[in-house]
N, C-alpha and C positions, 0 to 999 in steps of 0.2 A: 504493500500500500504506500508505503514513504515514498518510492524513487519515484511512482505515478503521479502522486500528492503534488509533489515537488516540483512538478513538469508543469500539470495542467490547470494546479490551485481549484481544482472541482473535484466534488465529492460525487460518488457513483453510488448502486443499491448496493453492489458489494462490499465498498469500504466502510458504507455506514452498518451494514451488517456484521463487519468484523469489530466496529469501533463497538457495537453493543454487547459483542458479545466479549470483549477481550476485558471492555471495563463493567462487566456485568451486571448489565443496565435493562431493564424492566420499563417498556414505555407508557407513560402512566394519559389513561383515558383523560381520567380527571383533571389532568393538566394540558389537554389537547393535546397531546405528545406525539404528533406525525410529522416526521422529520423529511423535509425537501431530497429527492436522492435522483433527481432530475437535473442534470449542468443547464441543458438547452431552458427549461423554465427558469432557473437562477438568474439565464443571461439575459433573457427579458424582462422579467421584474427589475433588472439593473436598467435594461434600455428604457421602460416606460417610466422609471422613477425618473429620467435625465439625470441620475445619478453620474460628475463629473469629478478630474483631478483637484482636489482641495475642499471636496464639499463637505458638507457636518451631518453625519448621519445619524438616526438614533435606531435601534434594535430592538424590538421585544420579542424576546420567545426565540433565541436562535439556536434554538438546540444543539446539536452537534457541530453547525458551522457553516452549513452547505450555503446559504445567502450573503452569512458574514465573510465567504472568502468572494463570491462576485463582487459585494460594498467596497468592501481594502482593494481586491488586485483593480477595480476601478479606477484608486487614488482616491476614494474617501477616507476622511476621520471617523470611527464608528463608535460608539458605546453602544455596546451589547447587552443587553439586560434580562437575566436568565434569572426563574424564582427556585431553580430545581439543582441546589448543591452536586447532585452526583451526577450532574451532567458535567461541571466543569473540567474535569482534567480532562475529559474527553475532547470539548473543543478549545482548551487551551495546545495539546496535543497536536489538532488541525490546524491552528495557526504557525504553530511554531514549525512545524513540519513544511508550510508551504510557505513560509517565511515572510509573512504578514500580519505576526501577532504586534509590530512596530505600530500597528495603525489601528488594533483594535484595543480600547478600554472596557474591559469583563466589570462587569455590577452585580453583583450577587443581592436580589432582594425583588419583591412584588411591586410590580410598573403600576399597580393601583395606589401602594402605599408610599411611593419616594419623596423625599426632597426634591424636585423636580425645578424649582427654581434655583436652589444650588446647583442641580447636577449640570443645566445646562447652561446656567450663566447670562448674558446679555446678549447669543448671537442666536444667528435663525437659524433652524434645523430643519431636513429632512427626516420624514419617517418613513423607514421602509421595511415592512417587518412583514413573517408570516405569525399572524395575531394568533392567541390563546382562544378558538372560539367560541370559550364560554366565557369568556368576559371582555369579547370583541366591541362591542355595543356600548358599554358602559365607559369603557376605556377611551374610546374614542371621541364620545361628548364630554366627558369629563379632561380632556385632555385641551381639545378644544377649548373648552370654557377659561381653563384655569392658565394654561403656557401659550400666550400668545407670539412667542417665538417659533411655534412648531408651526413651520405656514407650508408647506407640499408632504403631500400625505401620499402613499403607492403602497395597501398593503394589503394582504390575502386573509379573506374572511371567506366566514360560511355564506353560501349564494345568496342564501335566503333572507341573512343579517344583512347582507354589502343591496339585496334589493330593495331593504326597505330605509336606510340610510339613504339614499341615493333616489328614491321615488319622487315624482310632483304631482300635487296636489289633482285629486280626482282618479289616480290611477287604485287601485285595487290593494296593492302596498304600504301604500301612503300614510303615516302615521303620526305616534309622538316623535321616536326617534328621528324620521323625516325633516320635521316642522325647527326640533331644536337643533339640527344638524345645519340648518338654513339660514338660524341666526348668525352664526360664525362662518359659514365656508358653504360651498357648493361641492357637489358630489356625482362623480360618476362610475360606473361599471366600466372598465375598460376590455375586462375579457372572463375568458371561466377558464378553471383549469380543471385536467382530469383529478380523478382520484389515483389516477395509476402513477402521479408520479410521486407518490408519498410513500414512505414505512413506519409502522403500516398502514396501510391502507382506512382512510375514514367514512366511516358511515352516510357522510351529506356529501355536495356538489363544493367545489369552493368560486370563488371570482376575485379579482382583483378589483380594487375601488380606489378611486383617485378621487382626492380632496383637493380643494386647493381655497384656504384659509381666504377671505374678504380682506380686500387691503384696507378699506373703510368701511365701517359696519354698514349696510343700508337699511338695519333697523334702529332708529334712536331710543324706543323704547326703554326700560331695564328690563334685563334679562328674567330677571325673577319674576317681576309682573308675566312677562313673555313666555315664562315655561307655566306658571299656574293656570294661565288662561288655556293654553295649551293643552295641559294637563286633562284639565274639567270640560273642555270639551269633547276631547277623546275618549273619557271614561264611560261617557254615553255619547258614542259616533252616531247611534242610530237616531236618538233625538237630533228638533230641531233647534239652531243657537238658541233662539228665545225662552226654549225650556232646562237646556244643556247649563248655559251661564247667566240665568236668571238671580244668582245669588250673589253676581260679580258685577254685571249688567245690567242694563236696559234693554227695549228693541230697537227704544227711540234711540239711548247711543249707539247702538249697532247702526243702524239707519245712517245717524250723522256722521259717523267714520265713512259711509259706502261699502259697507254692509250688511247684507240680505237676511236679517233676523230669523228667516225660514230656511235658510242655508244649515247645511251640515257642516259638520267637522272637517271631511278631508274633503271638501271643497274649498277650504281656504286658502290661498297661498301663504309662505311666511310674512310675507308685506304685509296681506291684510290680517294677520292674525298681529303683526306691529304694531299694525292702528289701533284694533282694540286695543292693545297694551299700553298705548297713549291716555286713555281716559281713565 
């Protein structure tokens, strides 16, 4: 595995094969534990992130390595941030072998729980990860919210998570995650990937989703107002606003924002869910 390592800085299914089993590693459901063991996907998640020489990367969930050595031999700065101790020697291992642990910074701890204002400092970062996808969703609006440094997003969710992040208003998907995802940045599906290029193999479809952070917010709103309205319309989609956020609202201020007091939930865009958040 070393002299191949060393040549083509991509990880195959066989060497992640040998890496789990040499460091007698157990890949844990719980922890969405399906490791990339695809080069040709690795190199496009690099190509669609525009991941370039000197750029600031951030990593969640890079298990064995297989993305963290496309990010490095790119010429990015990476922090990798693994919650799973007995993964680490394993891709500290992968880096050193292919001789671009110089450019990766290892974090050992939970990408929900960080200091994330220390870790990343005052520059802008990319995110390019293949996400944890039980806590793909959360992670992502909360990350948003809070490190407005993190402005281009490229990263691998479950289809069905990255469809409803990414949906507009009226479509079938379209929800809370949608709506609060709209506040901060825009959202798209860029592609789907098999299941066959992962060990092992996971049970849903995945796709990649590309964010890309609002340079200026276009809702002036507060956000808090913005997500409780949000919220309480969502919880009963199938009522209409005037019965949904009667407890928040008017029909008459629906009305004078523009509108439609008989409108439902995922018929509103983020704009007009702003404007209610105005009054």
């Amino acid at each position: 595995m070393a002299a191949e390592l060393s040549q083509t800085r991509r990880l195959t299914r066989p060497m992640i094969g040998e890496l789990i089993e040499r460091h007698s590693l157990t890949p844990s459901r719980a922890l969405g534990q399906n490791f990339l063991c695809e080069p040709g996907t690795v190199d496009k998640i690099v190509r669609l992130a525009g991941v370039e020489e000197g750029d600031r990367v951030i990593e969640i969930g890079p298990g064995l390595g297989s993305l963290t050595l496309g990010l490095a031999d790119a010429g990015a700065q990476v922090i990798a941030i693994e919650a799973d101790r007995y993964l680490l020697p394993g891709i500290r291992e992968v880096l050193e072998t292919a001789g671009l642990a110089h450019r990766v910074s290892l974090v050992h701890g939970d990408a929900m729980k960080l200091d994330w204002t220390t870790l990343v400092g005052g520059h802008d970062w990319k995110v390019v990860a293949n996400l944890p996808y039980n806590v793909s969703t959360p992670l992502i609006l909360d990350l948003l919210r809070d490190q407005p440094t993190l402005t281009d997003w490229l990263v691998m969710v479950q289809q069905e998570a990255g469809e409803r992040l990414a949906a507009g208003s009226g479509s079938r998907t379209y929800g809370i995650p949608s709506v609060l995802l709209g506040y901060w940045a825009s959202a798209r599906i860029v592609d789907t990937v098999s299941n066959s290029v992962f060990l092992p193999r996971p049970r849903v479809s995945s796709a990649l989703l590309k964010v890309h952070r609002h340079e200026t917010l276009p809702i002036s709103a507060p956000f808090d107002r913005y997500a409780t309205l949000v919220r309480t319309g969502f919880n009963q989609r199938r009522k209409m606003l005037r019965r949904s956020l009667s407890a928040l609202l008017t029909a008459e201020q629906m009305t004078a924002a523009g509108v439609d007091p008989t409108s439902r939930a995922e018929m509103l865009t983020p704009a007009q869910w702003g404007s209610l958040a105005l009054l």
